[in-house]
C-alpha positions in Angstrom: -8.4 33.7 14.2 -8.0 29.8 14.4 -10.2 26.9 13.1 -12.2 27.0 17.2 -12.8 30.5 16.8 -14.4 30.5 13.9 -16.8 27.4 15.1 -17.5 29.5 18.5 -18.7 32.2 16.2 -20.7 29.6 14.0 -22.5 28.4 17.2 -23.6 32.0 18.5 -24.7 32.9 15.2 -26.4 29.9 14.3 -27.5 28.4 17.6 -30.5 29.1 19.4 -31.7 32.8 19.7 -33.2 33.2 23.2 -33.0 31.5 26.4 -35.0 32.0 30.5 -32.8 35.1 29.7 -33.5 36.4 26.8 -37.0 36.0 27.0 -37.4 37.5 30.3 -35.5 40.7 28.5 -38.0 40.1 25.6 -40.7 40.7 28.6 -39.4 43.8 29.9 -38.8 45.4 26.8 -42.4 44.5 25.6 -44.0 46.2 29.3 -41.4 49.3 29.0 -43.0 49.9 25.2 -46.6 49.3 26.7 -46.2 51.5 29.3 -44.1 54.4 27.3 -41.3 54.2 29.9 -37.9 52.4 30.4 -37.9 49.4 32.3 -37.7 49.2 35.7 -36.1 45.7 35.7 -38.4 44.9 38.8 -39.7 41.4 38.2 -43.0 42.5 40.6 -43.5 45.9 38.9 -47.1 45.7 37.1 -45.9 46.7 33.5 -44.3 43.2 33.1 -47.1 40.9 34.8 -49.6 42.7 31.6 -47.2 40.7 28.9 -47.9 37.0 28.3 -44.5 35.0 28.1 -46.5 33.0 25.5 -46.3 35.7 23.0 -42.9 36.9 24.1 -41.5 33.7 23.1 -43.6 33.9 20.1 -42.5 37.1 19.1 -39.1 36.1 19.8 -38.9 32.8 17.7 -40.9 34.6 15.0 -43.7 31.7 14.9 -47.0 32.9 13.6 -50.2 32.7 15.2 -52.1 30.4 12.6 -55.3 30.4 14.2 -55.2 34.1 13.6 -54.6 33.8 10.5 -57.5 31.4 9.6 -59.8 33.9 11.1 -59.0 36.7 8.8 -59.0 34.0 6.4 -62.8 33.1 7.0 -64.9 35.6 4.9 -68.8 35.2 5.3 -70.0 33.4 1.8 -72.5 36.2 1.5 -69.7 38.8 1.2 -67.4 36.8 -0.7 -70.1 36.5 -3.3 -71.1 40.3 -3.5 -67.0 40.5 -3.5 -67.2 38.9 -6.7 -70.1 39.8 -8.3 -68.5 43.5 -8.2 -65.1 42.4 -9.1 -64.2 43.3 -12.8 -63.6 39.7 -15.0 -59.8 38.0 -14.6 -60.5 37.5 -18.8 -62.7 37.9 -21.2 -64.1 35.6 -24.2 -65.5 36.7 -27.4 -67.5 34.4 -29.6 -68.7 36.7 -32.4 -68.5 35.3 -35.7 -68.1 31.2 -34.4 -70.3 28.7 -34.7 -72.0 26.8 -31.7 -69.6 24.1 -32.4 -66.7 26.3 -32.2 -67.7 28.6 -29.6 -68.3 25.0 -27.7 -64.8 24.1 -27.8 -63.7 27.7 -26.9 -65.7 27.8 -24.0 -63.8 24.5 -22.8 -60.7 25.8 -23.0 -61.6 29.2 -21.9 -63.1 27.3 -18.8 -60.4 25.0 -18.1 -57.6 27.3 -18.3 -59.6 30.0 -15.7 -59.7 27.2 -13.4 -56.2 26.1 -13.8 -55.3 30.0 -13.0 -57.4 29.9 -10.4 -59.2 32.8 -11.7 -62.6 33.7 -9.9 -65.0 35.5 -13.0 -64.9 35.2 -16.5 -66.7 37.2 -19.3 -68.2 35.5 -21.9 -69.3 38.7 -24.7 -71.9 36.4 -27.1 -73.6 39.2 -28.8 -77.5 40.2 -28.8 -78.3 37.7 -31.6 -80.0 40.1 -33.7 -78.5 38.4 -37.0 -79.9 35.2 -35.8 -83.3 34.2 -37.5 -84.8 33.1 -34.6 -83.3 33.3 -30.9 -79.8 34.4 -30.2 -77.7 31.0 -31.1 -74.5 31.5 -29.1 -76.3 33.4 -26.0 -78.4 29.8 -25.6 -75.2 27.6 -26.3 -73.6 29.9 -23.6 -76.4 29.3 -21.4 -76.5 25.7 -21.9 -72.6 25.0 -21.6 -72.8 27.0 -18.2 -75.6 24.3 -17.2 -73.1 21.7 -17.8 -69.6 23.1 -16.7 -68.3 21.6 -14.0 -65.9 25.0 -12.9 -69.2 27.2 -13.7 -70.7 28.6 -10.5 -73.1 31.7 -10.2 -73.8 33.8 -13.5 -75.4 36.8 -14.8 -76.1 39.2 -17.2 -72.9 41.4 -17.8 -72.6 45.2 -17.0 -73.9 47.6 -19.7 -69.9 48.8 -19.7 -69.3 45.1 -20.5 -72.0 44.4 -23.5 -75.2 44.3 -21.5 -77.2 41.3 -22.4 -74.6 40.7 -25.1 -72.5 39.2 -21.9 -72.3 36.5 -19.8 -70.3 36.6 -16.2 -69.4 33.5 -14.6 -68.2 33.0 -11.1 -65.6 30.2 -11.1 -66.2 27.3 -8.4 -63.0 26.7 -5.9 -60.3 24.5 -7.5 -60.1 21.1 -5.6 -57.6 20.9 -3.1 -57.3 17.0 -3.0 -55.3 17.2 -6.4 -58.2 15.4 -8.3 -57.9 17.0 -11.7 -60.4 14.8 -13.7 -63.8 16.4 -14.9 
């Protein structure tokens, strides 16, 4: 095998796939597995005239239909939302035994690194407050840093599996595509 050989072999397996040809025998394979049978090779026979050459071509280059992709990409809000709510927490935070200062600071990081992980819910397991004096300390700073949060979306009251009132979920707002990272 000389030097041109090997080049003519570079060219067929390298150059471009299909041609009128090859998608016109793209065409009547596509009709003969439509209709079951072999194909009849007859350009006029109805089994090719049901195959679009668009998607022949298509299926032939490999290119992917993006527009059908964004449709199964487009959920309804309302069931992304009941998606979530269901959804078990990506991670969990306990702050029994901080203070409000130092459950603060937790919270941040806790926050910041969900979003950075693009994580959807987070648990936040406060406690019942029934050693506090008065109300339960850390379920209010919980309440009031999820007020504030700039990643906190929709939250509730965790599962009874999860600590009950003693819990906190919180539903993580989209990261920002534009690549704006500042709060």
């Amino acid at each position: 095998m000389d030097f041109g050989d090997i080049l003519d072999q570079w060219d067929r397996q390298t150059g471009k796939p299909a041609g009128k040809k090859a998608v016109k025998a793209e065409l009547g394979r596509l009709a003969a597995e439509s209709t079951g049978g072999e194909e009849s090779g007859d350009k006029g026979s109805p089994s090719l005239q049901k195959v679009d050459p668009l998607t022949a071509w298509l299926r032939i280059y490999g290119v992917p239909n993006k527009d059908a992709e964004i449709a199964e990409a487009a959920v309804p809000p309302s069931k992304q939302r009941r998606r979530l709510r269901a959804k078990k927490a990506d991670a969990t935070l306990d702050l029994h035994g901080l203070t409000r200062d130092e459950a603060w600071i937790a919270m941040e990081e806790f926050f910041r690194a969900g979003q950075q992980q693009e994580m959807e819910k987070l648990l936040i397991i406060h406690g019942k407050g029934i050693h506090s004096e008065k109300d339960a300390v850390l379920k209010r700073t919980v309440r009031d840093f999820i007020e504030r949060c700039p990643f906190a979306g929709e939250s509730g009251q965790g599962e009874a599996a999860d600590g009950g009132s003693g819990a906190t979920w919180v539903l993580l707002k989209a990261a920002r595509k534009s690549g704006d990272t500042s709060d």
